[in-house]
KOLPAGU-40509 format. One line per 4 residues: number of its first residue (from 1); their letters; for each residue x, z negated, y of N, C-alpha, C, O. Coordinates in Angstrom, 1 decimal, padded with zeros to 4 digits. Atoms other than C-alpha are relative to their C-alpha. Layout:
N
NUM = a = X,Z,Y,X,Z,Y,X,Z,Y,X,Z,Y ~ ...
//
This chain:
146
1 = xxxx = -000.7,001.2,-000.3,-020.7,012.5,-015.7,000.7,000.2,001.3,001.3,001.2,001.8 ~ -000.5,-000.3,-001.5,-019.6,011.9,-012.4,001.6,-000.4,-000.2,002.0,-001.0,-001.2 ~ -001.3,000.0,000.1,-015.9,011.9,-011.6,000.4,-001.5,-000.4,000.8,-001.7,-001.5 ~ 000.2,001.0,-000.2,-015.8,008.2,-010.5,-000.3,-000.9,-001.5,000.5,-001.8,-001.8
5 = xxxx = 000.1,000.0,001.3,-017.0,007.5,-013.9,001.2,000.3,-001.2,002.0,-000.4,-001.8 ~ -001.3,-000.9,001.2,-014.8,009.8,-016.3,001.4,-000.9,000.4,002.2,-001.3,-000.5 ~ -001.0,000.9,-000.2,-012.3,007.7,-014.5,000.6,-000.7,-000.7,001.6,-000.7,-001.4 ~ 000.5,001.2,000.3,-013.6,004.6,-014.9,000.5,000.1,-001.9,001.3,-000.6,-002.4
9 = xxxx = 000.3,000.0,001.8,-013.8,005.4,-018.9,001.3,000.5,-000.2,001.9,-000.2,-001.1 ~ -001.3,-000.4,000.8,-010.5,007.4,-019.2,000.8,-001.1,000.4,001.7,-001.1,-000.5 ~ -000.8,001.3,000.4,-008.7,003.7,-018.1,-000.1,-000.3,-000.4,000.9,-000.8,-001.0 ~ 000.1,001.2,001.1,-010.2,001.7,-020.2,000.4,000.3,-001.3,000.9,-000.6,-001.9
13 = xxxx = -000.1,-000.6,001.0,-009.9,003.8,-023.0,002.1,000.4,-000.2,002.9,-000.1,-001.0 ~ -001.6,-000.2,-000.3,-006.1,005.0,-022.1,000.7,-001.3,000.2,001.8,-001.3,-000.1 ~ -000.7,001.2,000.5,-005.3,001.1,-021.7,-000.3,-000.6,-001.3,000.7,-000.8,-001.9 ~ 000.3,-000.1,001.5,-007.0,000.3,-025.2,001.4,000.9,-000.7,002.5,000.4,-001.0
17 = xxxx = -000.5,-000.9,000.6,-005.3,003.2,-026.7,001.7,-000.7,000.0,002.3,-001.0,-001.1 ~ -001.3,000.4,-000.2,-001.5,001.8,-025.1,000.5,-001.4,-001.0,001.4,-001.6,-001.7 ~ -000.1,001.1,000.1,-002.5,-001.7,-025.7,-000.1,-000.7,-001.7,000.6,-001.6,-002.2 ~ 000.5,-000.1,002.0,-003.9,-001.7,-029.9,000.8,000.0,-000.6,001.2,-001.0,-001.2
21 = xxxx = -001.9,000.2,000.9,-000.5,-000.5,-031.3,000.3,-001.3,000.5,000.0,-002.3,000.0 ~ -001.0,001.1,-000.4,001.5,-002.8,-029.4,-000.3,-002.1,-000.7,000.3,-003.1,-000.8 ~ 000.7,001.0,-000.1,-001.0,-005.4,-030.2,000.5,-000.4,-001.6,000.8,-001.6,-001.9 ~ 000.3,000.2,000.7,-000.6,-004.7,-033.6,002.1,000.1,-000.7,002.6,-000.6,-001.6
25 = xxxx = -001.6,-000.2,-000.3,003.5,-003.6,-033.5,000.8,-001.6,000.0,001.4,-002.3,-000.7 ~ -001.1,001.5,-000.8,004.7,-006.6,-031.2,000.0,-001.0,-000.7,001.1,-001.6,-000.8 ~ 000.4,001.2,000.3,003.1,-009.5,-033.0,001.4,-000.1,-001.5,001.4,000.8,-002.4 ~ -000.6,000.4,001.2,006.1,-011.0,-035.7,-000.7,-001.0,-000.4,-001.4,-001.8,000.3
29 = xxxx = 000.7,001.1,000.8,005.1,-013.1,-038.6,000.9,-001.4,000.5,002.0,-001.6,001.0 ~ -000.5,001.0,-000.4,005.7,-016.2,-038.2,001.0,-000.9,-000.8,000.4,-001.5,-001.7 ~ -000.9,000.7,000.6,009.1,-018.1,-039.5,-000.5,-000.8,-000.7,-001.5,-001.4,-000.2 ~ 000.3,001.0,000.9,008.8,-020.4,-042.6,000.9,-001.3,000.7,001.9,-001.5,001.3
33 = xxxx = -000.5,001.6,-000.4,008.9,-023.9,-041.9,-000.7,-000.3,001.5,-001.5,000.3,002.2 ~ 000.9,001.1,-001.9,008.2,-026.5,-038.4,001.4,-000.3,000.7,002.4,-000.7,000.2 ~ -000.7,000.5,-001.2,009.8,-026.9,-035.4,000.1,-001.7,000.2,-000.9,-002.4,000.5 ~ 000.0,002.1,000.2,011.1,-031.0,-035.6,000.9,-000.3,000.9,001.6,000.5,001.5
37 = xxxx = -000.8,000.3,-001.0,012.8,-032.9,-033.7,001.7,-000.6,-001.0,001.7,-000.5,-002.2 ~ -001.1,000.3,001.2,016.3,-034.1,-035.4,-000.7,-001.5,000.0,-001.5,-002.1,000.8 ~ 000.3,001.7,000.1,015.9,-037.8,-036.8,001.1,-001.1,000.2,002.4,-000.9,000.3 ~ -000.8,001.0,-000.5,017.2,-040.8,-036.0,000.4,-000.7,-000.4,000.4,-000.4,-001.6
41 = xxxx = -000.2,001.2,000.8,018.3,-044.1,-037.1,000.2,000.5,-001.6,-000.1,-000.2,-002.6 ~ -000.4,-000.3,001.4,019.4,-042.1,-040.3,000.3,-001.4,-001.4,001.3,-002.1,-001.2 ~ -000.7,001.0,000.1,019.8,-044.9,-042.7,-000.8,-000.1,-001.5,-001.6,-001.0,-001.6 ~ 000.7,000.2,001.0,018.6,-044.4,-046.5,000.3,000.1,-001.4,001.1,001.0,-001.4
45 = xxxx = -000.6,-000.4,001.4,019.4,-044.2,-050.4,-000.3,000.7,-001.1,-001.5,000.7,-001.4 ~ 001.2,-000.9,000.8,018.7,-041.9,-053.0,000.8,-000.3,-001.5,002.0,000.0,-001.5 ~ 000.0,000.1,001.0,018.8,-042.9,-056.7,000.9,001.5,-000.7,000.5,002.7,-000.6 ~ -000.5,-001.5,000.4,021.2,-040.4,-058.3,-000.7,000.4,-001.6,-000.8,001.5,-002.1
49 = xxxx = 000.4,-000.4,000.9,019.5,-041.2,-061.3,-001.6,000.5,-000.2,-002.2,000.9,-001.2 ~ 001.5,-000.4,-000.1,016.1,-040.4,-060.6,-000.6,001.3,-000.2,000.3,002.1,-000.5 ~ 000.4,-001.1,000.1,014.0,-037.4,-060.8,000.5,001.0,001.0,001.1,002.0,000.9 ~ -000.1,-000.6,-001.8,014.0,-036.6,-056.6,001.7,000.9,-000.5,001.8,002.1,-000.4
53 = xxxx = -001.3,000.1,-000.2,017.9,-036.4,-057.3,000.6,000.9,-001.2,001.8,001.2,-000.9 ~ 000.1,-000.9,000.6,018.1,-034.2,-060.1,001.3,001.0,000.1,002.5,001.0,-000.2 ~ -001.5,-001.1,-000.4,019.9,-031.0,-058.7,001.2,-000.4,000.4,002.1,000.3,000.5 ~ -001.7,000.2,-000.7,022.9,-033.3,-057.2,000.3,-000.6,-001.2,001.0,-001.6,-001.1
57 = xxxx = -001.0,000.4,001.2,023.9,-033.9,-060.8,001.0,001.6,-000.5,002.0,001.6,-001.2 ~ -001.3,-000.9,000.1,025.6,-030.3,-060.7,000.9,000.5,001.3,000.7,000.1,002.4 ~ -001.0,-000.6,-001.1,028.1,-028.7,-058.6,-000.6,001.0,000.9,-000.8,002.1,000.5 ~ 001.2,-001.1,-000.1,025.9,-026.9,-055.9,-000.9,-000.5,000.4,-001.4,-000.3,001.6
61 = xxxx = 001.2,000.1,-000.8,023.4,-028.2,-055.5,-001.3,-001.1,000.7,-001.4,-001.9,-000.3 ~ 000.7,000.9,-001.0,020.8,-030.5,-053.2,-001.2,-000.4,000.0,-001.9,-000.5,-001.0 ~ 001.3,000.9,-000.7,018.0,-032.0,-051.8,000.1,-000.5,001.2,001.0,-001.1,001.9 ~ 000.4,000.6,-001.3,016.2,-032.7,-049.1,-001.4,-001.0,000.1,-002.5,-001.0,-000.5
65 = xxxx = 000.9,001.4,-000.2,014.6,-036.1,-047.6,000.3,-000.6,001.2,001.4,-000.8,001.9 ~ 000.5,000.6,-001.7,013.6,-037.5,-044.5,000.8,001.1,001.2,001.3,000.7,002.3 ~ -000.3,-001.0,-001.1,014.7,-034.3,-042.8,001.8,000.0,000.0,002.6,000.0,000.9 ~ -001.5,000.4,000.3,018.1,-034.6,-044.5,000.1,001.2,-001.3,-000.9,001.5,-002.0
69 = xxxx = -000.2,-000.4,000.9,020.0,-032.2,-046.8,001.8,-000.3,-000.8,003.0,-000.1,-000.6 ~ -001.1,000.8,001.0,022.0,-034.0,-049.5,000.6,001.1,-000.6,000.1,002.2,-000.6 ~ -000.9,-001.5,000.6,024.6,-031.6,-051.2,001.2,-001.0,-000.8,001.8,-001.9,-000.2 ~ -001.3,000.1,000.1,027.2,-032.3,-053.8,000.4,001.2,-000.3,-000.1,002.1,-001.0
73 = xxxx = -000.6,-001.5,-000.4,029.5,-029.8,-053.1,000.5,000.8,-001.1,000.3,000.5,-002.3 ~ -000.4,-000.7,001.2,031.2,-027.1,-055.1,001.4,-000.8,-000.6,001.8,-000.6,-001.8 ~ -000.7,000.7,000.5,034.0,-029.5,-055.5,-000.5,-001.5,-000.4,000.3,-002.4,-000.8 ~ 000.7,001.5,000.4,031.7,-032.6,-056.2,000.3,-001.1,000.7,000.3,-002.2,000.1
77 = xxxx = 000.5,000.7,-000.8,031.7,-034.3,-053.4,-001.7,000.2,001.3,-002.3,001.1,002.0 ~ 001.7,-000.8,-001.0,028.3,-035.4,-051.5,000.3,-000.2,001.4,001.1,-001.0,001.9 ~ -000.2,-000.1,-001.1,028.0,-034.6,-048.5,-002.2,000.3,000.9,-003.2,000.7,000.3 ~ 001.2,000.5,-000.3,024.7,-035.1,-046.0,-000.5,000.4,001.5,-000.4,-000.3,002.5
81 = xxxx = 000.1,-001.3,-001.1,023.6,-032.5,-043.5,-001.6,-000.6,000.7,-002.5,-001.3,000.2 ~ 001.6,-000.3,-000.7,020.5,-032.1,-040.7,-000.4,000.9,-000.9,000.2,001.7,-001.6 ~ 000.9,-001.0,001.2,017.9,-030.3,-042.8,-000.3,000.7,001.9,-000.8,001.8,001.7 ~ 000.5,-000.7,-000.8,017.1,-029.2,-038.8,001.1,000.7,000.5,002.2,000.3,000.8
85 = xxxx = -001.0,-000.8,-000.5,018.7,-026.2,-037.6,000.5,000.1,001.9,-000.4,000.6,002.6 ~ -000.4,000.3,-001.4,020.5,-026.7,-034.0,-000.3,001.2,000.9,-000.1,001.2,002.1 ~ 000.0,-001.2,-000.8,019.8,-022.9,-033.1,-001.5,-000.1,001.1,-001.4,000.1,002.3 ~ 000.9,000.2,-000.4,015.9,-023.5,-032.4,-000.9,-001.0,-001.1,-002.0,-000.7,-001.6
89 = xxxx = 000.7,001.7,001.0,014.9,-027.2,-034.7,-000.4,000.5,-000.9,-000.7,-000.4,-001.7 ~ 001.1,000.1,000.9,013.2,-025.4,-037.0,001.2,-000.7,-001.7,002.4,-000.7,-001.9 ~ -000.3,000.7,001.1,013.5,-027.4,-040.7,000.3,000.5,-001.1,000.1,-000.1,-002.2 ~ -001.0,-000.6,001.0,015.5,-025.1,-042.8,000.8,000.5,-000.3,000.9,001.5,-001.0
93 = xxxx = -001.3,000.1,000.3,018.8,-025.8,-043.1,-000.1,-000.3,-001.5,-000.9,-001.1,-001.8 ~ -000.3,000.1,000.7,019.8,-025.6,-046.6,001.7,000.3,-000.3,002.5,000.6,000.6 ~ -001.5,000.1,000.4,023.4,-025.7,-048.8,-000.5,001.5,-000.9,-001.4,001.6,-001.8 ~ -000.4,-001.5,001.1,024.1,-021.9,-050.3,001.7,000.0,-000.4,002.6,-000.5,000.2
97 = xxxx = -001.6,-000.1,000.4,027.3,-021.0,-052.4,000.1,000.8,000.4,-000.4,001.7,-000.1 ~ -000.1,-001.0,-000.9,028.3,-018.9,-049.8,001.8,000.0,000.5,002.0,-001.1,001.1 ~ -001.3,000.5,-000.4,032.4,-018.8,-049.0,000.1,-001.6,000.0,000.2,-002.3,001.0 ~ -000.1,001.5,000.4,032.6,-022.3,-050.6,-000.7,-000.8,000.3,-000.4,-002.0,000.5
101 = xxxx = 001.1,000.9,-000.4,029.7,-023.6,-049.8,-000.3,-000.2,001.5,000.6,-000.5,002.3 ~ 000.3,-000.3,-001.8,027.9,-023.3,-046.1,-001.3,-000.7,000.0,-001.9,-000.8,-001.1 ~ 001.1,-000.4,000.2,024.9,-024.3,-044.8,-000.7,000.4,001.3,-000.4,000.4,002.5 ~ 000.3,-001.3,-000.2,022.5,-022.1,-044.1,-001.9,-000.1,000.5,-002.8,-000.5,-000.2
105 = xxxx = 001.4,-000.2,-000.5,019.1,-021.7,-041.8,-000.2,001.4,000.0,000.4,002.2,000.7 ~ 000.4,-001.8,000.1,017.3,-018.4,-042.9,-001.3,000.5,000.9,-002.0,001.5,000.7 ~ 001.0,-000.6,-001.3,014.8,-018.3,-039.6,000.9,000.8,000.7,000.4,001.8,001.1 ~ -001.0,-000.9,-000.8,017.7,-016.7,-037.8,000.8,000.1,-000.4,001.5,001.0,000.2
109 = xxxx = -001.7,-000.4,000.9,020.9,-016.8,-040.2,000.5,-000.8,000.6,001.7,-000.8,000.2 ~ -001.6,001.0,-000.2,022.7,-019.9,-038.2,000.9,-000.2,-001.4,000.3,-000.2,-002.4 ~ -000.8,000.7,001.3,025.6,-021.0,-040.7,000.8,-000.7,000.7,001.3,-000.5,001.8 ~ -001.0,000.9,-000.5,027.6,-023.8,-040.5,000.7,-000.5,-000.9,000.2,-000.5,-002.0
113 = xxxx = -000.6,000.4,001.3,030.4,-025.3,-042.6,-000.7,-001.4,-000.2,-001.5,-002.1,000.4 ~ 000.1,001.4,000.6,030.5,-028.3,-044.4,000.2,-001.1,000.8,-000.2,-002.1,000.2 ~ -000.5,000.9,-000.8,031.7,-030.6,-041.5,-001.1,000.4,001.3,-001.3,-000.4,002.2 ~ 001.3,000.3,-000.9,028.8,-029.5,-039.5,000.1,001.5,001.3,-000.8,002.1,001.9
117 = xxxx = -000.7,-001.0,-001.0,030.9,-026.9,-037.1,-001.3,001.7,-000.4,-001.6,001.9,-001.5 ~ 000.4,-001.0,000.1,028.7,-023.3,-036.5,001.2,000.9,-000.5,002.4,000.9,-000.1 ~ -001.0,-001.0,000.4,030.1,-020.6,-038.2,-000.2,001.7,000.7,000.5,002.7,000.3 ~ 000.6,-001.3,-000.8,028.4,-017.6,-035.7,-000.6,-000.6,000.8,-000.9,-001.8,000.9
121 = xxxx = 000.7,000.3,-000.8,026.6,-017.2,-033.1,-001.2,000.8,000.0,-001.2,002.0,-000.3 ~ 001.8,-001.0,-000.1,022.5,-016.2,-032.6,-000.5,000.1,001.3,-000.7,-000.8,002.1 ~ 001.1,-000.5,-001.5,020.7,-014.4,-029.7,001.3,-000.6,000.8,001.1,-001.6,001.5 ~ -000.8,-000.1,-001.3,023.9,-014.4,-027.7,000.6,-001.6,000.3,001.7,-001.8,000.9
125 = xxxx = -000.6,001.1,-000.4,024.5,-017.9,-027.3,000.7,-000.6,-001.1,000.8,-000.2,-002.3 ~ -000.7,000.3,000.9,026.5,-020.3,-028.6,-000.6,-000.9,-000.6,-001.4,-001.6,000.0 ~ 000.8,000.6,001.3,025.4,-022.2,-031.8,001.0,-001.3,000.5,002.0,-001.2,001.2 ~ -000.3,001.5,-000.5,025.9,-026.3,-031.5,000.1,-000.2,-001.7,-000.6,000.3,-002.6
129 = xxxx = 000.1,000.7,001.2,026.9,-028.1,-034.6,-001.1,-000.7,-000.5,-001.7,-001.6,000.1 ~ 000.6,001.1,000.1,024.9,-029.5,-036.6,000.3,-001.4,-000.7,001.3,-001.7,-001.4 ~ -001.1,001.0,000.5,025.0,-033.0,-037.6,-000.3,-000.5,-001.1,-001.4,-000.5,-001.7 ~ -000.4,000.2,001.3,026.6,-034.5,-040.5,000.1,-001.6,000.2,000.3,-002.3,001.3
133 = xxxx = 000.3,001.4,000.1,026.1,-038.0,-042.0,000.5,-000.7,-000.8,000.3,-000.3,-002.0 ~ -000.8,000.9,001.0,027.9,-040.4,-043.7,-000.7,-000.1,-001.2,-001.9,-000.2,-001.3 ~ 001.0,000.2,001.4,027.3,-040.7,-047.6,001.1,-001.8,-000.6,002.2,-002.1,-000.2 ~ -000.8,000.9,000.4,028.7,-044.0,-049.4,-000.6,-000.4,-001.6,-001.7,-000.8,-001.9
137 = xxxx = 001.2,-000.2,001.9,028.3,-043.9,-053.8,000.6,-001.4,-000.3,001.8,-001.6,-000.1 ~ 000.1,000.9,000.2,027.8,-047.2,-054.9,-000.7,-000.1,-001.5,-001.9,-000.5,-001.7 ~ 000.6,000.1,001.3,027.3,-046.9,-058.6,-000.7,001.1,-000.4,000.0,002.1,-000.7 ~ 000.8,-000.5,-000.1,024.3,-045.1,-059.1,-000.9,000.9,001.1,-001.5,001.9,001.0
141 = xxxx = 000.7,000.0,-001.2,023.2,-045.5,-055.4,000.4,001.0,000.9,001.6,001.2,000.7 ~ -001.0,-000.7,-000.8,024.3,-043.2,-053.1,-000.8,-000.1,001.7,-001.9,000.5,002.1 ~ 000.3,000.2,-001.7,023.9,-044.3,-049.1,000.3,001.2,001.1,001.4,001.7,001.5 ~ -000.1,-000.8,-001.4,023.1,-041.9,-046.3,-000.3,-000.7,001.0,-001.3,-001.3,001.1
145 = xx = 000.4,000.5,-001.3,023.6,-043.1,-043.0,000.4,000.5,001.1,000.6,001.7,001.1 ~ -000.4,-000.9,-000.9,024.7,-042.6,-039.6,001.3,-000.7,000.7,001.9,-000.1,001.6
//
């Protein structure tokens, strides 16, 4: 084998060799859930007696609809959060019993209280509230809007 050669073959080989781990290292899985945009014109009602609505008959706990997360809280008021998280959109904001109730995107850990305020900050920057929406209980009915 000529030098020129042996070269030739020990780069390709010696970038392969660098390049395979890394290939196989670098790559993270990819976060649960979609990148959304927040929604708009918020403006809708949810049957408290219905099936959908279910978990907000105890203390705790929620649901989500039209990119919304309904919560009656640990003191039993509802309250009506972005289901999108302000750190990078993605659609999993939820309500945890977490110091009195927070809620909580588990693609990067944002937390935010109950009034919408970040409770930390991710990747160095600073975390943006997210936003919170009027609820109004009308019997059975219970109005989310904006």
């Amino acid at each position: 084998m000529e030098r020129k050669e042996f070269l030739r073959s020990l780069g390709a080989g010696a970038a392969f060799a660098l390049t395979f781990p890394c290939l196989q290292g670098c790559s993270k899985d990819e976060p649960a859930g979609n990148i959304v945009e927040e929604p708009t014109g918020v403006d809708f009602t949810v049957d408290l007696t219905s099936q959908e609505a279910q978990p907000l008959a105890t203390n705790g706990g929620f649901i989500l609809k039209n990119l919304v997360v309904i919560v009656k809280n640990l003191e039993g008021e509802y309250i009506a959060a972005s289901q999108v998280c302000s750190h990078q959109a993605y659609d999993q904001v939820r309500f945890v019993n977490q110091n009195g109730g927070i809620f909580y995107c588990d693609v990067h850990g944002s937390r935010f209280a109950q009034n919408g305020s970040p409770l930390n900050q991710v990747d160095n920057s600073p975390a943006k509230p997210i936003k919170v929406y009027n609820t109004e209980l009308n019997g059975s009915m219970l109005r989310i809007f904006e």
